[in-house]
C-alpha angles and dihedrals in degrees: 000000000000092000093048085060099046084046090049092047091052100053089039080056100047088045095055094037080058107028093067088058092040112050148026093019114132103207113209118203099212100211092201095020097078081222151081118238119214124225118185104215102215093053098030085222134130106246102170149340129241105209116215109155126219127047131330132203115149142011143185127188119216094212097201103066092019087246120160116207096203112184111215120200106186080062106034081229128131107220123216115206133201091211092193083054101035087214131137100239094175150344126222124210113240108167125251126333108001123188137157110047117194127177118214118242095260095043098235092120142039120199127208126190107216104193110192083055096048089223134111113228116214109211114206103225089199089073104006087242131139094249099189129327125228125210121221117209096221125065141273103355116212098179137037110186132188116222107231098259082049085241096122137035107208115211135193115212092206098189095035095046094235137141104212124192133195137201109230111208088035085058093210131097110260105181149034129191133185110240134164122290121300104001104213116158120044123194134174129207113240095255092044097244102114140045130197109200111190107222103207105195089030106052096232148115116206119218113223133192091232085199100052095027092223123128111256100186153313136279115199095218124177129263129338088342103210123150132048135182127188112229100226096232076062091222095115131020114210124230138198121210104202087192098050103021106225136117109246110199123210137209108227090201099063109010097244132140105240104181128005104217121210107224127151141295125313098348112204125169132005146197129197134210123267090245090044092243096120143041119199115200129185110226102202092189107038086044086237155099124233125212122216135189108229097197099052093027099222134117106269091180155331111241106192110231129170128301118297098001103197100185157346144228127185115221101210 
């Protein structure tokens, strides 16, 4: 018995020296910081800082190392992050000006969308190593977005008003479509069907048939629509409006708008909780991050972060 319980302590120990670094933890790339600011989800609080320096645009967060992948664009560098550490462990050469950074579903790649080469680096998280590099034929790419089954990368060709889409273990683009002006925010729904694409300077999110990679139909947003996020139940898909700074929420079954949320100035991009409970949403002008109910669809809080946050990942 005794030994059971040594055993037991041990392991209870081990488990709360790790879960605090593990989960619930709402990471905040600080675009003027030079740094990451931590929220833990549960309290809605700030409990730490990762400093980093530079300048930070996307991130992504393999979950199962707590490993965060931090473009920096005053270096052309990718960051990886040991999150439990909050240490700096590499940095990966990208090319000049990256921006967006996605993980796929199993973890195996990182994407980085490198805009003054036109090109989207994929980053091999087995040995944090640019595997191969893709060009893309339009100009200046923000996003660069896995399907669900990792088949496909989704790009959006911000100055040449193109969705580009590439085939991943063909390593080579495959299609092009027309789409408003300055594609910034790309979502897909769970089962892959459906992708929202977020039209900055025309107030609209395209709805495309993510099988077939053709365009299905229009949403009217609100101003300088930028960011979206995929609840992961896939019944609504979350938008930010930079111009009016709300939170618009969309039915995926029928591609209406259902609440129009107030948050605060120039939203950008978002991350939601693992259960769907809660939207977390960088506001670069306001220096914070709102917190919305998704369930009720209202502002539950404004948690202060560093200067210009541009986006935000959950690691849960």
């Amino acid at each position: 018995m005794k030994r059971f319980a040594i055993i037991t302590a041990t392991a209870v120990a081990a488990l709360l020296m790790a879960y605090p670094a593990w989960s619930g933890t709402a990471l905040v790339g600080n675009e003027n910081g030079a740094s990451i600011s931590l929220i833990d989800t549960v309290s809605d609080e700030v409990i730490g800082e990762i400093k980093t320096g530079g300048k930070l645009r996307g991130t992504a967060i393999d979950t199962r190392r707590g490993i965060a992948y931090v473009s920096d664009q005053a270096v052309n560098r990718l960051l990886v992050i040991d999150i439990a550490k909050r240490t700096i462990i590499k940095r990966i050469e990208l090319g000049e000006s990256p921006e967006g950074v996605y993980i796929s579903k199993d973890g195996s790649l990182v994407t980085a969308a490198v805009e003054l080469s036109n090109s989207v680096a994929f980053v091999d998280t087995a040995t944090n190593e640019v595997a191969f590099r893709v060009k893309i034929r339009g100009d200046n790419p923000e996003h660069a977005v896995f399907s669900p089954d990792g088949r496909f990368v989704y790009v959006g060709a911000e100055e040449d008003d193109k969705l580009e889409i590439i085939d991943v273990a063909g390593r080579k683009l495959i299609a092009q479509l027309q789409v408003g002006t300055r594609p910034r925010g790309i979502a897909f729904t769970p089962d892959g069907a459906k992708a929202y694409v977020a039209c900055e300077r025309a107030d609209t999110v395209y709805v495309i048939d993510a099988r077939e990679h053709r365009i299905l139909r229009t949403i009217k947003a609100g101003q300088r629509s930028n960011g979206l996020t995929m609840n992961p139940d896939g019944k609504t898909v979350y938008l930010t409006n930079g111009g009016d700074g709300t939170v618009m929420t969309i039915d995926t079954a029928t591609d209406q708008v259902t609440a129009t949320i107030k948050v605060g100035a120039r939203p950008w991009n978002m991350a939601i909780t693992r259960d769907g409970g809660k939207l977390y949403v960088a506001n670069g002008r306001s220096n914070s991050v709102s917190v919305i109910d998704t369930v009720k669809k209202i502002l539950i809080k404004d948690v202060p972060v560093g200067t210009m946050p541009w986006g935000v990942q959950i690691l849960d």
